[in-house]
mmJSON file of the N, C-alpha and C atoms, coordinates in Angstrom:
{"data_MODEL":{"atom_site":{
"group_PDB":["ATOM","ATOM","ATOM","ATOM","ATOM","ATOM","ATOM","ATOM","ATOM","ATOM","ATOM","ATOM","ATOM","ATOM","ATOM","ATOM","ATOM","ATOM","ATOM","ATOM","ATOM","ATOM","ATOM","ATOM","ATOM","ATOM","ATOM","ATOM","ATOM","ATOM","ATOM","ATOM","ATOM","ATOM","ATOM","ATOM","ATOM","ATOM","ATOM","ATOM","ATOM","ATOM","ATOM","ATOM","ATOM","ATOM","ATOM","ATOM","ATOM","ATOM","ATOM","ATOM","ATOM","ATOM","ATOM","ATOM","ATOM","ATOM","ATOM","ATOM","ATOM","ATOM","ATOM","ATOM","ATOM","ATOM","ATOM","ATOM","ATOM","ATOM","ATOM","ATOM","ATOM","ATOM","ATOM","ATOM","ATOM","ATOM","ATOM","ATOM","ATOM","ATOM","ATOM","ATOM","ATOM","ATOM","ATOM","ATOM","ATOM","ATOM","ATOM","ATOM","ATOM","ATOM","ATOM","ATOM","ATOM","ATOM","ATOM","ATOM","ATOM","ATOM","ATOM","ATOM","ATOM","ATOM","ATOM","ATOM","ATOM","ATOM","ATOM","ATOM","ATOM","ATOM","ATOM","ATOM","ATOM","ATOM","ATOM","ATOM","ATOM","ATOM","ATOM","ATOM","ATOM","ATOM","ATOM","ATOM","ATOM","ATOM","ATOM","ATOM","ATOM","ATOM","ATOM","ATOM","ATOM","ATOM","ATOM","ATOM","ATOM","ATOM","ATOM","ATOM","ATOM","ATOM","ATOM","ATOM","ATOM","ATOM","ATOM","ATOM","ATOM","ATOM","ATOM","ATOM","ATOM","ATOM","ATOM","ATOM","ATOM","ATOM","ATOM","ATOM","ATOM","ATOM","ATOM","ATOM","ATOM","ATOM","ATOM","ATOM","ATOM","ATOM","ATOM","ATOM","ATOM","ATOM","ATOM","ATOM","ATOM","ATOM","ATOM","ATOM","ATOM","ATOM","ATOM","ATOM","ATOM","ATOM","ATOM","ATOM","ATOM","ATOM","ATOM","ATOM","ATOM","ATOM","ATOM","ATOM","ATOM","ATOM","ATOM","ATOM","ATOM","ATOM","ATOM","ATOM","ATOM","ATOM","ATOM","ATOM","ATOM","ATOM","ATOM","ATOM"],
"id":[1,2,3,4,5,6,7,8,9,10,11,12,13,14,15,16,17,18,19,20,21,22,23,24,25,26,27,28,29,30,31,32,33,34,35,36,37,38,39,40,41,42,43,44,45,46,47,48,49,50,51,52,53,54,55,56,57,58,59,60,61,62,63,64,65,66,67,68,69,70,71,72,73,74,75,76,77,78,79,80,81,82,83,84,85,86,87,88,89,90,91,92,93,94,95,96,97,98,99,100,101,102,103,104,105,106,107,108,109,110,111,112,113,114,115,116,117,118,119,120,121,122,123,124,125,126,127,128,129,130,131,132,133,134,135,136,137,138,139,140,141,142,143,144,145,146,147,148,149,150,151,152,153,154,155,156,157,158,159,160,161,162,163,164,165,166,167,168,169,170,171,172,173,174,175,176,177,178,179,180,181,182,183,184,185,186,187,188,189,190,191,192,193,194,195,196,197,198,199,200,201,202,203,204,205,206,207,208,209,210,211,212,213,214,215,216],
"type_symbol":["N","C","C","N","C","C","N","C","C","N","C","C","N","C","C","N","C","C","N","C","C","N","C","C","N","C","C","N","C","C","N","C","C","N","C","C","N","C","C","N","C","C","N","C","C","N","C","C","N","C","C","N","C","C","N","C","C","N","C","C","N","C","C","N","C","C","N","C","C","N","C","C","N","C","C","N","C","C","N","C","C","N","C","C","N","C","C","N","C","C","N","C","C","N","C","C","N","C","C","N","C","C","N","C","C","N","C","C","N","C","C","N","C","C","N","C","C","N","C","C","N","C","C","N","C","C","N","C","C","N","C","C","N","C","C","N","C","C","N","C","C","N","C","C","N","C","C","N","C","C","N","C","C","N","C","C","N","C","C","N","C","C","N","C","C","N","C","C","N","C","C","N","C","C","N","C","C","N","C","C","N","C","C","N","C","C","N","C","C","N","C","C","N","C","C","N","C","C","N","C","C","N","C","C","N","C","C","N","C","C","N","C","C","N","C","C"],
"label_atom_id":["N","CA","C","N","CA","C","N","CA","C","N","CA","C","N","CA","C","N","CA","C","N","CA","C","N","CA","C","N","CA","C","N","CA","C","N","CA","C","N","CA","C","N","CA","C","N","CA","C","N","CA","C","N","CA","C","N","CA","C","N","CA","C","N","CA","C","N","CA","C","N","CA","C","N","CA","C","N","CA","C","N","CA","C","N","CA","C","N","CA","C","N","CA","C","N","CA","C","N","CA","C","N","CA","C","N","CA","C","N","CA","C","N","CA","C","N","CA","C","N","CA","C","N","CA","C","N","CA","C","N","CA","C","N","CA","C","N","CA","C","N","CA","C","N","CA","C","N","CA","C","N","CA","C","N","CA","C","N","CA","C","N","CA","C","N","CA","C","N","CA","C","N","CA","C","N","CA","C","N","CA","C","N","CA","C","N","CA","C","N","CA","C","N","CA","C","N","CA","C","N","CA","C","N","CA","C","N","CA","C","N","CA","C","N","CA","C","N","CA","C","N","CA","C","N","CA","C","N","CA","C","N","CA","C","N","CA","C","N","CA","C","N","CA","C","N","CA","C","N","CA","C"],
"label_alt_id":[null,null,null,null,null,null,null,null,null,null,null,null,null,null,null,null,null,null,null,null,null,null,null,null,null,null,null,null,null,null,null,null,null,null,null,null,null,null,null,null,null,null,null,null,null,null,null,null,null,null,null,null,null,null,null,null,null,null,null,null,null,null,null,null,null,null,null,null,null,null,null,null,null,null,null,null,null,null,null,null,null,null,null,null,null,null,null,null,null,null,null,null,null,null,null,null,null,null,null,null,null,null,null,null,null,null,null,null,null,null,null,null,null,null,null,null,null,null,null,null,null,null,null,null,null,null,null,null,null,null,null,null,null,null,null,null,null,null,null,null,null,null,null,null,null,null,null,null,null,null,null,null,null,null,null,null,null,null,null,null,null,null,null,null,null,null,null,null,null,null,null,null,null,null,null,null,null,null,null,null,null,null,null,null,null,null,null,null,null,null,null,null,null,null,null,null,null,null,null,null,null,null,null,null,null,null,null,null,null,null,null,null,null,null,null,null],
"label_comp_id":["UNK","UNK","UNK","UNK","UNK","UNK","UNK","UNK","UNK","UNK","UNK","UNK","UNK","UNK","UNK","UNK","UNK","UNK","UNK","UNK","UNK","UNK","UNK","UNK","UNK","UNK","UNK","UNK","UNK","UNK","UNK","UNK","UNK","UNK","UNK","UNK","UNK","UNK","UNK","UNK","UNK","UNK","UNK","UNK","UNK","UNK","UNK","UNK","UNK","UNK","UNK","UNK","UNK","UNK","UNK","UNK","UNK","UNK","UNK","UNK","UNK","UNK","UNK","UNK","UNK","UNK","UNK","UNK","UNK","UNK","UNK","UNK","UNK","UNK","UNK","UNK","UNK","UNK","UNK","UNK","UNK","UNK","UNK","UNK","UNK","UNK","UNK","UNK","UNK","UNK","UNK","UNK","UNK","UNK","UNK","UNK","UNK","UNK","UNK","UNK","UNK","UNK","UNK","UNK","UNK","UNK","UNK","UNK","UNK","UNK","UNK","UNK","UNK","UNK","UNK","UNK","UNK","UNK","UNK","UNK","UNK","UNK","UNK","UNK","UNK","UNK","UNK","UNK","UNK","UNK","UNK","UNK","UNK","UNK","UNK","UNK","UNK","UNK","UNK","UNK","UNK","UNK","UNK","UNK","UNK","UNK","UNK","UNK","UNK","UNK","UNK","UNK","UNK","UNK","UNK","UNK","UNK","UNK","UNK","UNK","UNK","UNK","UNK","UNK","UNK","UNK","UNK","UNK","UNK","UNK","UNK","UNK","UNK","UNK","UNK","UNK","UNK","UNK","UNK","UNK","UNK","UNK","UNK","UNK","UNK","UNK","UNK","UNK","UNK","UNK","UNK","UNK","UNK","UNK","UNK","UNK","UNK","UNK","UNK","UNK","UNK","UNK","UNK","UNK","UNK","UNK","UNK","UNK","UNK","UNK","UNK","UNK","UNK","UNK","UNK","UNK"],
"label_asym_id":["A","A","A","A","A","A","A","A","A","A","A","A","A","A","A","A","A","A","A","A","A","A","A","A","A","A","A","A","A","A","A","A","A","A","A","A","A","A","A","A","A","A","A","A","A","A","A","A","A","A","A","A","A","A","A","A","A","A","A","A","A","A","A","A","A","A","A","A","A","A","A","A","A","A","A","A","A","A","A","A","A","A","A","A","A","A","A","A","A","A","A","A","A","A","A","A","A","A","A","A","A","A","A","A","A","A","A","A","A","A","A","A","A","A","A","A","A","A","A","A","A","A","A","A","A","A","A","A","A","A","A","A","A","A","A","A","A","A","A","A","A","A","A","A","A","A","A","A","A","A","A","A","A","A","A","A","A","A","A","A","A","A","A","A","A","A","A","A","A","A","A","A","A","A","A","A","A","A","A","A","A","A","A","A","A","A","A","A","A","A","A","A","A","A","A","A","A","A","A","A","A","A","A","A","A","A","A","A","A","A","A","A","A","A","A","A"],
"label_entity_id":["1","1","1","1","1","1","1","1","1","1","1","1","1","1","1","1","1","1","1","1","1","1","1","1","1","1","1","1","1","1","1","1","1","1","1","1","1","1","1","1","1","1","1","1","1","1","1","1","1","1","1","1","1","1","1","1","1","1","1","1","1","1","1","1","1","1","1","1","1","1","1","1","1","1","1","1","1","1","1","1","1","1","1","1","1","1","1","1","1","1","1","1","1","1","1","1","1","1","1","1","1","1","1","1","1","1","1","1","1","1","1","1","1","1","1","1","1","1","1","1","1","1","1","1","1","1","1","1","1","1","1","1","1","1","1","1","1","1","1","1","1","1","1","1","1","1","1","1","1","1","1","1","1","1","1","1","1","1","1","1","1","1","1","1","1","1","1","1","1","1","1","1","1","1","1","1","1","1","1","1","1","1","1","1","1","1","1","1","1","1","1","1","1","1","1","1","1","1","1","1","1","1","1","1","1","1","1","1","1","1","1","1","1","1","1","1"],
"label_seq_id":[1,1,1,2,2,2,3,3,3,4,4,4,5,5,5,6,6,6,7,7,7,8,8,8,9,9,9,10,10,10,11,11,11,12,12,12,13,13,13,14,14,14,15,15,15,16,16,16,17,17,17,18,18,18,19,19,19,20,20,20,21,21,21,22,22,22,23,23,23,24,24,24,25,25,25,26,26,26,27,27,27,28,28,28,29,29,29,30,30,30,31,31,31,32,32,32,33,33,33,34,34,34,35,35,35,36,36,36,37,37,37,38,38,38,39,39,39,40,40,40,41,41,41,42,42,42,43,43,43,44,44,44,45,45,45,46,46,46,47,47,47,48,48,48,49,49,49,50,50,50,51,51,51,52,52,52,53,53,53,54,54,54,55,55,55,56,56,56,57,57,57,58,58,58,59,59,59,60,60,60,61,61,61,62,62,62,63,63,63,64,64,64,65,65,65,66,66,66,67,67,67,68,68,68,69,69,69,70,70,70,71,71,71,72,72,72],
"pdbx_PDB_ins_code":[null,null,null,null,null,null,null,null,null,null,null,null,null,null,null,null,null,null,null,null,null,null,null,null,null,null,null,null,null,null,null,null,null,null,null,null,null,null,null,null,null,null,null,null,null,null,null,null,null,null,null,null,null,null,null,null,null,null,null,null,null,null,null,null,null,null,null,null,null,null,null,null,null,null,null,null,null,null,null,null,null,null,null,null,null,null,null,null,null,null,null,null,null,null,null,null,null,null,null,null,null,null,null,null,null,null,null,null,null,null,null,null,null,null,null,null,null,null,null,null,null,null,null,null,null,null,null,null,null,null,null,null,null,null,null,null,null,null,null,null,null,null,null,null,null,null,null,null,null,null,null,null,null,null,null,null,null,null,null,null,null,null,null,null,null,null,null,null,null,null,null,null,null,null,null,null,null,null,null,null,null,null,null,null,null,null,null,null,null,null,null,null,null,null,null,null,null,null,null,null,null,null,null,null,null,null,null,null,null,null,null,null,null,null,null,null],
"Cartn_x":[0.825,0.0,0.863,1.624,3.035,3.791,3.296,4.557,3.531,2.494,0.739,1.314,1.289,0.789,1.979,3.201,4.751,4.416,3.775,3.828,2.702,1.826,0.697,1.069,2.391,2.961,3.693,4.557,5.53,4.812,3.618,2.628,1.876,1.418,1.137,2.125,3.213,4.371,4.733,4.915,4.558,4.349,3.014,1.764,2.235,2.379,2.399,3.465,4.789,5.876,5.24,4.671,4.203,3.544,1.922,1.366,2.398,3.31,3.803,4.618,5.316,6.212,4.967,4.21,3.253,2.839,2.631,2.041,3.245,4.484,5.686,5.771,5.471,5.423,4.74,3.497,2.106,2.332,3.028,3.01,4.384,5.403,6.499,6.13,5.151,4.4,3.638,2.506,2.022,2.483,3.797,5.196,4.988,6.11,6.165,5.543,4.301,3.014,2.968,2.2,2.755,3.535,5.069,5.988,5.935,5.824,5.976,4.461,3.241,2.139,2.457,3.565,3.743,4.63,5.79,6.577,5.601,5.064,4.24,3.266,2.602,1.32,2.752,3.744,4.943,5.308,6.197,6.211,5.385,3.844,2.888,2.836,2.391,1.909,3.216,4.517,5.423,6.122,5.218,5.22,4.973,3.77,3.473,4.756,4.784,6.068,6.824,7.927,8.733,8.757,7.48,7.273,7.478,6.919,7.045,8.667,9.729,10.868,11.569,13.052,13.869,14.626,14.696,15.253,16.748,17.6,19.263,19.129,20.057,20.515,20.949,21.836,22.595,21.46,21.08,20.456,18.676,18.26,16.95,16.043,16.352,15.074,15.605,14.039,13.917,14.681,15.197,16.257,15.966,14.412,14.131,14.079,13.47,13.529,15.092,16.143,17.676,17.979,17.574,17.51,17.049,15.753,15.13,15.635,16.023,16.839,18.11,18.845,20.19,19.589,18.784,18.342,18.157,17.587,17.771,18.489],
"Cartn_y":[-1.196,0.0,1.251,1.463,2.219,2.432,1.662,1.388,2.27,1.848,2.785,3.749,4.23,5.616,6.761,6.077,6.542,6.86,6.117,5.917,7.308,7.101,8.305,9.263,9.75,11.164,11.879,10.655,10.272,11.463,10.659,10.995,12.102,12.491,13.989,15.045,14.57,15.932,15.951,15.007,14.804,15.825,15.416,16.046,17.874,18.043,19.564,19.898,19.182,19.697,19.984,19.118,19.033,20.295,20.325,21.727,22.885,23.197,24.36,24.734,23.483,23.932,24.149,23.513,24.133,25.77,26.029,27.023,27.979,27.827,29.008,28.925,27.773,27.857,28.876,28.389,29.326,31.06,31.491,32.519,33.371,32.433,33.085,33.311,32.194,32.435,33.401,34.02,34.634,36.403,36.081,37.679,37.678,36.627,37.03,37.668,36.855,37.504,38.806,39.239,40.545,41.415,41.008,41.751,42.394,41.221,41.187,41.681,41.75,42.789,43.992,44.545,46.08,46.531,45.38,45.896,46.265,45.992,45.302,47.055,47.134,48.596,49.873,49.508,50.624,51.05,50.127,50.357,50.784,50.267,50.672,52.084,52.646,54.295,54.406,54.428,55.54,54.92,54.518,54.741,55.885,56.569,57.329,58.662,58.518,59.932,59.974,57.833,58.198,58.78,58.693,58.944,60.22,61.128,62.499,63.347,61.994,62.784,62.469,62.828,62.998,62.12,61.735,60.045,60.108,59.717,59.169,59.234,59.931,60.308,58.971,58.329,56.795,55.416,55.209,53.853,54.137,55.607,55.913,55.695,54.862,54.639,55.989,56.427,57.204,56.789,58.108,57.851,57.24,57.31,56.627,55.018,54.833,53.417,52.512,53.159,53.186,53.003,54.133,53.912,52.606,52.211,51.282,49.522,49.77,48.253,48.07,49.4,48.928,48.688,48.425,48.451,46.747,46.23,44.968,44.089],
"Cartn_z":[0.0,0.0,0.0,0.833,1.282,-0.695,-1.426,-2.371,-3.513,-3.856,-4.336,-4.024,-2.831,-2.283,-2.855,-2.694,-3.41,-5.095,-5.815,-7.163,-7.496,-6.465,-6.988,-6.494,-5.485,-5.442,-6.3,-6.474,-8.458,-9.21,-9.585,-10.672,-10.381,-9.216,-8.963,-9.195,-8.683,-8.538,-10.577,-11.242,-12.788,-13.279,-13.199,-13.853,-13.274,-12.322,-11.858,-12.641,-12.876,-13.654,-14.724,-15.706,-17.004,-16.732,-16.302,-16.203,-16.212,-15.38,-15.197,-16.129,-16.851,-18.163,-19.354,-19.377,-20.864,-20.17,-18.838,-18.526,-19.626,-18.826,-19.177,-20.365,-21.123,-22.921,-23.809,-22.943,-23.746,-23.333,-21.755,-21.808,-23.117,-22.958,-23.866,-24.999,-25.503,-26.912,-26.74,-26.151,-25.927,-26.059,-25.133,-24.889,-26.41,-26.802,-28.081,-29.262,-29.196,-30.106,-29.934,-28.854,-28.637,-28.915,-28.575,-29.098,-30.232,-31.163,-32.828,-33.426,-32.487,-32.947,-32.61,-31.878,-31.531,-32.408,-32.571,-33.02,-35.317,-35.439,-36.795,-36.503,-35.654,-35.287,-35.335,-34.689,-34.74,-35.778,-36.748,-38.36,-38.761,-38.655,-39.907,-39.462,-38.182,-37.868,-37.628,-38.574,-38.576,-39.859,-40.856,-42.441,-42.884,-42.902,-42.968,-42.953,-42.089,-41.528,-42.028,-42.633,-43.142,-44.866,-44.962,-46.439,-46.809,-45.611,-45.632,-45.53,-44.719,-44.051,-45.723,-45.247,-46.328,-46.632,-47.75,-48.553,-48.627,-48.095,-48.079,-49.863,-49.879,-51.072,-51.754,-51.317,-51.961,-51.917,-50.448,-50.947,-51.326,-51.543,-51.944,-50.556,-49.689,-48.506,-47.46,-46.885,-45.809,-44.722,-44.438,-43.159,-42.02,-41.992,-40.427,-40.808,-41.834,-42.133,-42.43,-42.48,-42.172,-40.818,-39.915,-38.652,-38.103,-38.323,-38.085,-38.63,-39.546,-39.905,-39.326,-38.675,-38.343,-36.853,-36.804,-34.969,-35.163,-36.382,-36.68,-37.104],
"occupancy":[1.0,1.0,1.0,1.0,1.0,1.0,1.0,1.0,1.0,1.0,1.0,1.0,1.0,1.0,1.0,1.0,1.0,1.0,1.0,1.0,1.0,1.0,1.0,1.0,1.0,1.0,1.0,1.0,1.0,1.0,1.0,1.0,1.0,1.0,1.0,1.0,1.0,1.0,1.0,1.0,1.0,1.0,1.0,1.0,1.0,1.0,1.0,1.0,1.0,1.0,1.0,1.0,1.0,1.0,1.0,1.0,1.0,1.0,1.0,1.0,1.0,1.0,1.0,1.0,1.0,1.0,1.0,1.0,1.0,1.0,1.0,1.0,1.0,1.0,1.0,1.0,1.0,1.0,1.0,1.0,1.0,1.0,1.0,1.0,1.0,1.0,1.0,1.0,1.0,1.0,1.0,1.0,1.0,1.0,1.0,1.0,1.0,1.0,1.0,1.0,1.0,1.0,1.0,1.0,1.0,1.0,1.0,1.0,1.0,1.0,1.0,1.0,1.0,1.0,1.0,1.0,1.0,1.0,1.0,1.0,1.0,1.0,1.0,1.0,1.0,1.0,1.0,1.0,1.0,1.0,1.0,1.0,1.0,1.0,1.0,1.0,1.0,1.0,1.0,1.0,1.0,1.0,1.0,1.0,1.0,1.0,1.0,1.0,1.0,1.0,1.0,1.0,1.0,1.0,1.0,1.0,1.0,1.0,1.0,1.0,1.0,1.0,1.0,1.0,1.0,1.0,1.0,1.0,1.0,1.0,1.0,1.0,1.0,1.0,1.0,1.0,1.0,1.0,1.0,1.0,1.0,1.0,1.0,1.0,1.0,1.0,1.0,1.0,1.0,1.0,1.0,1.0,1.0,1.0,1.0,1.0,1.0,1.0,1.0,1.0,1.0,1.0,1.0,1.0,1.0,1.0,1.0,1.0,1.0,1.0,1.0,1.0,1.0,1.0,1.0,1.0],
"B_iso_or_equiv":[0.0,0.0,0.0,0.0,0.0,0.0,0.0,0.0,0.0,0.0,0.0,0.0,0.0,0.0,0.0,0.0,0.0,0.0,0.0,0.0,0.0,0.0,0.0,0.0,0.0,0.0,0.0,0.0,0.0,0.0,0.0,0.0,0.0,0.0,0.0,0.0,0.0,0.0,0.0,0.0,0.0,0.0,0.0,0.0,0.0,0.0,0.0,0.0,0.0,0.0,0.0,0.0,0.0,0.0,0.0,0.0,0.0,0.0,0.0,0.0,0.0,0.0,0.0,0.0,0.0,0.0,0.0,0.0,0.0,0.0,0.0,0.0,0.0,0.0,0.0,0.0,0.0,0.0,0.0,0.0,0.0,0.0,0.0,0.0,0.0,0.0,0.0,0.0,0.0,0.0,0.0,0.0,0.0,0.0,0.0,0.0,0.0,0.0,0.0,0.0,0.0,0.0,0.0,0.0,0.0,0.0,0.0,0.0,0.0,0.0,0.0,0.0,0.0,0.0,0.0,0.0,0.0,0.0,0.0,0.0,0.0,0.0,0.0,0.0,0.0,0.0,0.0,0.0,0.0,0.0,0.0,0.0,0.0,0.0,0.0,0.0,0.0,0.0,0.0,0.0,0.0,0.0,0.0,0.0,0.0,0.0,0.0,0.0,0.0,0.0,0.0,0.0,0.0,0.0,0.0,0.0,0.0,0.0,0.0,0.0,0.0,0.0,0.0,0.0,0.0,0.0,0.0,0.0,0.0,0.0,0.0,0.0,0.0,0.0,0.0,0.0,0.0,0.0,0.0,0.0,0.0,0.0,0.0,0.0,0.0,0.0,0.0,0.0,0.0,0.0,0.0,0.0,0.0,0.0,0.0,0.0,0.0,0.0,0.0,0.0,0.0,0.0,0.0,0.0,0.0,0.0,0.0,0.0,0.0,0.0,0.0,0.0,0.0,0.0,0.0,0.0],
"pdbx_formal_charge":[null,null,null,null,null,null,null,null,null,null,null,null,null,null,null,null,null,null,null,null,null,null,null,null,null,null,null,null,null,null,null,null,null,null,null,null,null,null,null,null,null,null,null,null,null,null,null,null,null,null,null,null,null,null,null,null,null,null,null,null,null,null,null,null,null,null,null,null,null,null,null,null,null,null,null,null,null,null,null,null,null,null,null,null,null,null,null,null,null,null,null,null,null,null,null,null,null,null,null,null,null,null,null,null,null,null,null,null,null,null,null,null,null,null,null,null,null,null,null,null,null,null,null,null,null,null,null,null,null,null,null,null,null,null,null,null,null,null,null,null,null,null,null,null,null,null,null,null,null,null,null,null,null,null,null,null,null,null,null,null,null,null,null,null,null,null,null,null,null,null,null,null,null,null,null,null,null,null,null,null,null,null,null,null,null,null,null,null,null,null,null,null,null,null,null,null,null,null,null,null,null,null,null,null,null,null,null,null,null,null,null,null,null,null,null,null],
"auth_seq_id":[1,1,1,2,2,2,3,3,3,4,4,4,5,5,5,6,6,6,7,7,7,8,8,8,9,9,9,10,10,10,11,11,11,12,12,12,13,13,13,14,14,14,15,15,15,16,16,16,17,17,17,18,18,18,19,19,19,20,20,20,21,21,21,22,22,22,23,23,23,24,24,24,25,25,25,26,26,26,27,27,27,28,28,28,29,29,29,30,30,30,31,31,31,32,32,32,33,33,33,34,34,34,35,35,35,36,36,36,37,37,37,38,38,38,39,39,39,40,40,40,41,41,41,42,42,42,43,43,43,44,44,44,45,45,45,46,46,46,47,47,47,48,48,48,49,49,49,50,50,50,51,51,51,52,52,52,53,53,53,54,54,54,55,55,55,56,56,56,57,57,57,58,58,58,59,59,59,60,60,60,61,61,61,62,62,62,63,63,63,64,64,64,65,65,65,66,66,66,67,67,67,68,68,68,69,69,69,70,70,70,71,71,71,72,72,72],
"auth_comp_id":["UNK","UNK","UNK","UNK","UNK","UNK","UNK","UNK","UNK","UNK","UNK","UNK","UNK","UNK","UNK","UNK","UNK","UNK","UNK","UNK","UNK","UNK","UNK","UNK","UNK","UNK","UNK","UNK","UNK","UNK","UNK","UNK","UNK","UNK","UNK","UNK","UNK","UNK","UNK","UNK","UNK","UNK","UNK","UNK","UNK","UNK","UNK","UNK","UNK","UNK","UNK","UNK","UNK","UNK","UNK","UNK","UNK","UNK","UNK","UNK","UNK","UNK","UNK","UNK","UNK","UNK","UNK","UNK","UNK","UNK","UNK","UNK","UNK","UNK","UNK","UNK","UNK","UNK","UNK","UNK","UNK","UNK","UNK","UNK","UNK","UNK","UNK","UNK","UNK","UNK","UNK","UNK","UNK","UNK","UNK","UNK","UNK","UNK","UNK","UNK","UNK","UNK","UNK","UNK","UNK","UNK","UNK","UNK","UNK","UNK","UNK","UNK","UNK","UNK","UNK","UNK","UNK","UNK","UNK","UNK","UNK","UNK","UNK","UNK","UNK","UNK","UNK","UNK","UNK","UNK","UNK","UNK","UNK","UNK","UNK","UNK","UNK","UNK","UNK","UNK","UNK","UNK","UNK","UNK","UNK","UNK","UNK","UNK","UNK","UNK","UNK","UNK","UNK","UNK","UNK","UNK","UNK","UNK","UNK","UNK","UNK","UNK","UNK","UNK","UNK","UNK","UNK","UNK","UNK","UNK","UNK","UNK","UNK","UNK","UNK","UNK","UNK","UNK","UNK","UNK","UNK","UNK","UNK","UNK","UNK","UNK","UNK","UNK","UNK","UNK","UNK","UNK","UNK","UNK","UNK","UNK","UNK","UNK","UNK","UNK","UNK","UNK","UNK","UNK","UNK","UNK","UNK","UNK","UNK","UNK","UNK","UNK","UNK","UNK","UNK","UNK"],
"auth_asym_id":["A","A","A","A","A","A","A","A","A","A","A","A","A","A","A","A","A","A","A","A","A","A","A","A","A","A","A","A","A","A","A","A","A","A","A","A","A","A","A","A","A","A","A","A","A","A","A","A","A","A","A","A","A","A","A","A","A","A","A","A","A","A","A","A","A","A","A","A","A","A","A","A","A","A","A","A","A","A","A","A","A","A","A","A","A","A","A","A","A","A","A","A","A","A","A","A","A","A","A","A","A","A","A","A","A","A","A","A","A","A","A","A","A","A","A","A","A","A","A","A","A","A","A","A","A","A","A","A","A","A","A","A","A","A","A","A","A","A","A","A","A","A","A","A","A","A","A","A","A","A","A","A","A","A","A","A","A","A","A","A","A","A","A","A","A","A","A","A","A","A","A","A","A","A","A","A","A","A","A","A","A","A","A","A","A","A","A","A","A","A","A","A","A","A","A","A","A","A","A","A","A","A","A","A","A","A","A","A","A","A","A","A","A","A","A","A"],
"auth_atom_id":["N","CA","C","N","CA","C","N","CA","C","N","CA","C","N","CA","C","N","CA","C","N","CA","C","N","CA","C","N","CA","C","N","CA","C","N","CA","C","N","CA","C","N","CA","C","N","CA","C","N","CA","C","N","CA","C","N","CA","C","N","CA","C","N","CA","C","N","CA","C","N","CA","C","N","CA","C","N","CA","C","N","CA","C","N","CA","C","N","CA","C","N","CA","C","N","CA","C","N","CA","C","N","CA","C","N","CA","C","N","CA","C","N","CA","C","N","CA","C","N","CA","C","N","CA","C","N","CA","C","N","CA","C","N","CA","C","N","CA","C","N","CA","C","N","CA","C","N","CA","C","N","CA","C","N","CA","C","N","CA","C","N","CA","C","N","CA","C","N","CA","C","N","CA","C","N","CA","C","N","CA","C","N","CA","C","N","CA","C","N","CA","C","N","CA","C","N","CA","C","N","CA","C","N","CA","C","N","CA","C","N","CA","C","N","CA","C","N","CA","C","N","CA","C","N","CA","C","N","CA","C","N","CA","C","N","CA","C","N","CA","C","N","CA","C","N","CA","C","N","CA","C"],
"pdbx_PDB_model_num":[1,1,1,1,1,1,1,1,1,1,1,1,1,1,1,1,1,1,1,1,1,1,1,1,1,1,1,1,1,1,1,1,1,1,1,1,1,1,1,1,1,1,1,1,1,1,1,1,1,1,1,1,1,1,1,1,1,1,1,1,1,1,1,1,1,1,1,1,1,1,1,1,1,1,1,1,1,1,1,1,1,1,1,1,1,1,1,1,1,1,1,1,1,1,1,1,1,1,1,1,1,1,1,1,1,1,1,1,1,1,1,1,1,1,1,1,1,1,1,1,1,1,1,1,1,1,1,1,1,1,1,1,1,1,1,1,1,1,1,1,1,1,1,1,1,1,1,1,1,1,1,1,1,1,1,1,1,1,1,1,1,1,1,1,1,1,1,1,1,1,1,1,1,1,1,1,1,1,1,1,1,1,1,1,1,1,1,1,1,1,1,1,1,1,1,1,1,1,1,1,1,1,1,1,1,1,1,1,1,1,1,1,1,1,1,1]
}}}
């Protein structure tokens, strides 16, 4: 009985690992999504602007959009 009772703590403490690592999965996925929807709403409302600012003479793209790729 003693030997049961060991096997189903096993399997409780398990299962809680399992839960808690999908938990931290879904939230990083989650960060991420996020991230990459702000970073996606950021670009688009400051297209606009760069269309208006002034174009780098050599490679033709707006300076902020220069700015913005060397950040990548």
């Amino acid at each position: 009985m003693a030997c049961h009772q060991i096997s189903l703590e096993i399997n409780i403490s398990l299962n809680l690992v399992v839960v808690v690592v999908v938990l931290v999965v879904v939230e990083v996925v989650v960060v991420v999504v996020v991230v990459v929807i702000v970073v996606i709403v950021v670009v688009v409302k400051l297209a606009p602007l760069e269309v208006e600012q002034d174009w780098a003479p050599k490679t033709g793209q707006p300076i902020a959009w220069i700015g913005i790729m060397r950040v990548f």
